[in-house]
N, C-alpha and C positions, 0 to 999 in steps of 0.2 A: 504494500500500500504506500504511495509517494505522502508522505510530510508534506503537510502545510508551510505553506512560507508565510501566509497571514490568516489570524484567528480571532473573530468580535467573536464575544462571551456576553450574552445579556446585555448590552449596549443600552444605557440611557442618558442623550443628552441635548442641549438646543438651545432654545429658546423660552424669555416667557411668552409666547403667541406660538411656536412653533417646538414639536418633540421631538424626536426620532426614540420610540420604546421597544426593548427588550430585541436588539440587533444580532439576530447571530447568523455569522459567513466564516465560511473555511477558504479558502484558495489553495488550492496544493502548490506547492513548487515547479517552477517551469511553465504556472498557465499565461496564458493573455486574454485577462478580464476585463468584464468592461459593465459599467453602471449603469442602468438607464431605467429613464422616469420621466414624467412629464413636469414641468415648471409647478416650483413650487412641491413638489413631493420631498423631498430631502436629500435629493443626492450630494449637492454641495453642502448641506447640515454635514453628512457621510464622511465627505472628502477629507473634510477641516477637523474629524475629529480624528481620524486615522492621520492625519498631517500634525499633529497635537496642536493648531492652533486654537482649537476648541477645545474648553476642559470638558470633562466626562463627568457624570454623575455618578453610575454605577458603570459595574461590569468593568471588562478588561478586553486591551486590543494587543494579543501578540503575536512579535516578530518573531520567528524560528522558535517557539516557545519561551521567548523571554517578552518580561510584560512591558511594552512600547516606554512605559511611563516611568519606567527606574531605571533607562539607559539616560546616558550622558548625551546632551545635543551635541558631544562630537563622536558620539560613538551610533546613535542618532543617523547623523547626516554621512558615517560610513555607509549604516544598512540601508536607508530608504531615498534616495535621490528624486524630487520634486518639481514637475515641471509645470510652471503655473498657465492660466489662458492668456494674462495680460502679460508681456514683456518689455520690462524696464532695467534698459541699459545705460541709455543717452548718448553721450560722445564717447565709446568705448573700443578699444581694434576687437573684431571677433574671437581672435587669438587671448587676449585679454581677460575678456568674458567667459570663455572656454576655462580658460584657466583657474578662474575663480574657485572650480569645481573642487580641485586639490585643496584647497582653505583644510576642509576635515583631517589631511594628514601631515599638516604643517603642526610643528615642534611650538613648544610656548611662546618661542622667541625668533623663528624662524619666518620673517620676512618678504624671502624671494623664493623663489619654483629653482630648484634643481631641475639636472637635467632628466631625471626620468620623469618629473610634472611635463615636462614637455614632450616627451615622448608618447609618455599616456593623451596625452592632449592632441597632437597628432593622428596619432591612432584613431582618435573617437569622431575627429573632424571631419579626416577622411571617410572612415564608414557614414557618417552621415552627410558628404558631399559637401561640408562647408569648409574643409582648407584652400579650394579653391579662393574663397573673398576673405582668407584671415586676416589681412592687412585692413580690409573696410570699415568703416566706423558701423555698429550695430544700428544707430538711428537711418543709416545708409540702406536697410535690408529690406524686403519686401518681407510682411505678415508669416510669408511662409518660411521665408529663409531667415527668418528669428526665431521661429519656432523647434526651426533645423537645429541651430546654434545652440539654442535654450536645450534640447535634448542629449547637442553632445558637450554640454557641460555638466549636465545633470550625470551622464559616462562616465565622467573623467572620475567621477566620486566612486565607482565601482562600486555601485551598490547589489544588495541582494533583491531589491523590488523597488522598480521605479511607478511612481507616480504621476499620473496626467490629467489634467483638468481641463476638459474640451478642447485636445489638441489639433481638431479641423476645424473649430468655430471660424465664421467670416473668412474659411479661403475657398478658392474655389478650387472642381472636382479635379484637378491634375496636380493642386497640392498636398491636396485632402488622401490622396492613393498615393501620392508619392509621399508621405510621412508614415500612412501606416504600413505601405511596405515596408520602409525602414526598421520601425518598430517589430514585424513580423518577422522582417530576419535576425535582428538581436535576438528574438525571442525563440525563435529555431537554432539558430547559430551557437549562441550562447548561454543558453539554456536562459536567458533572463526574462524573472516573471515581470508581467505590465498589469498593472491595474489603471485604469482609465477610466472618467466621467464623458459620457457623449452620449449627444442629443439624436444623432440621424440611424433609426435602425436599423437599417441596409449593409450601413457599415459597419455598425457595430455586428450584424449578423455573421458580414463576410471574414472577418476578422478577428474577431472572438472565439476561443473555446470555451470560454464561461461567461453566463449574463447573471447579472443580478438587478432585478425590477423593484427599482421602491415606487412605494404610491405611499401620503400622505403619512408620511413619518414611521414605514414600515413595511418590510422584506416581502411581497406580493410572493416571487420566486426566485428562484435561484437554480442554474440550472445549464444545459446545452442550447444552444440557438432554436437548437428543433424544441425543446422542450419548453421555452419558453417564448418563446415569439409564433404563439400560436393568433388566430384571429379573436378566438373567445379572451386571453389573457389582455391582449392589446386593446379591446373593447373594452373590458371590465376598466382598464385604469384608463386608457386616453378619452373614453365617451366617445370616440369614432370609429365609423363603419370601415372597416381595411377588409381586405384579400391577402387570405397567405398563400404562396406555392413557389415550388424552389428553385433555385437560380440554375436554369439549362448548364452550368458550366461547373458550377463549385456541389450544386447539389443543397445547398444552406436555403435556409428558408427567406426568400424575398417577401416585402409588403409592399402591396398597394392601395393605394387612396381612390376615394371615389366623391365627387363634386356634390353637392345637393342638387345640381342640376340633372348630372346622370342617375342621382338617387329617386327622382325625383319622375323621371321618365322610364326608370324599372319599376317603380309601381304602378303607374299609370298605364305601362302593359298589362302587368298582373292582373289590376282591378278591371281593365277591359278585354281576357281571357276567357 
């Protein structure tokens, strides 16, 4: 049986207007997971508490079976690497920003990147095609090629589970597959688990071997693509009428959407049959 690389125990935490109760998720080691819910459900409550910038109330979140909460933030930012939606650099060379990553294995007093920070930094740039523009200033980058950067900095930290917070939001579809390629060959290549927040299901379908559904401050399912992106589960939480069937190619369950105008004129058959 594979080990968990992430484990919520009874998870209670939030808000006063908003909860997330009694959370519990395994993630074995090696998957590439992905969160989804619709606005307003919790998935970012979710994100920020396994990110520990949200305290916890009850229950426990652990790494490799240690409890998230009584590692040190640089021992911390060894195991889980963090890649946020919004990306703030400003006037920085991409190399620069990259490097940042190394911070967690720098000595008390140790200042500057040796040279295997730079190697490692290298390494993670190239796989994710941004050595290319290392010399650029990051405010220089288009959305998506910060997001490149933001990922192979989060690398450079070598962690055991990376973290992603809507990393195709606002780009469009030829960045959107060319990150989560990326992400899918780290994740094959290098056995690295991805845990991920994202909003569009298609991708999350195509992409994921584990989904996890919150609705309204709590785990609907959790589960394979097939298993859970069915059209009865997706109606129950989104309140709209979809089609599932699976993608001629990969085999993964596709959705689609239907207008209230063609909703509208399949009844208007029915009713006149």
């Amino acid at each position: 049986m594979i080990p968990n690389i992430l484990s919520i125990q009874s998870l209670c935490c939030g808000y006063p207007k908003f909860q997330l109760s009694n959370i519990k998720i395994d993630i074995p080691k090696g998957s590439f997971a992905g969160i989804i819910g619709p606005n307003g459900s919790g998935k970012t409550t979710l994100f920020r508490a396994i990110t520990g910038t949200l305290g916890i109330q009850s229950g426990k979140i652990l790494l490799n079976e240690q409890n998230l909460r009584k590692l040190s933030p640089r021992l911390r930012a060894q195991n889980i690497a963090i890649v946020s939606q919004f990306i703030e650099a400003g006037d920085m060379s991409v190399e620069d920003y990259v490097l940042m990553g190394r911070i967690p294995y720098h000595s008390r007093f140790s200042f500057f990147e040796g040279e295997e920070d730079f190697e490692i930094a290298q390494k993670y740039m190239e796989m994710t095609d941004t050595w290319r523009f290392k010399d650029r200033l990051m405010s220089e980058l288009s959305g998506g090629e910060q997001q490149l950067a933001a990922i192979a900095r989060a690398l450079t930290q070598q962690p055991h589970l990376l973290l992603l917070d809507e990393p195709t939001s606002h780009l469009d579809i030829t960045h959107q597959v060319h990150i989560l390629n990326v992400l899918q060959q780290l994740n094959q290549d290098m056995g690295l688990s991805v845990l991920m927040v994202i909003h569009d299901l298609n991708l999350a379908s195509e992409y994921c071997d584990q989904l996890i559904l919150v609705n309204q401050g709590k785990i609907h399912i959790q589960g394979t693509p097939e298993e859970v992106l069915t059209f009865q589960h997706i109606e129950d939480v989104y309140k709209t009428v979809v089609v599932t069937q699976s993608n001629p190619l990969s085999g993964k369950p596709a959705v689609f959407l239907a207008s209230r105008k063609v909703l509208k004129e399949i009844r208007e058959k029915l009713s006149n049959s």
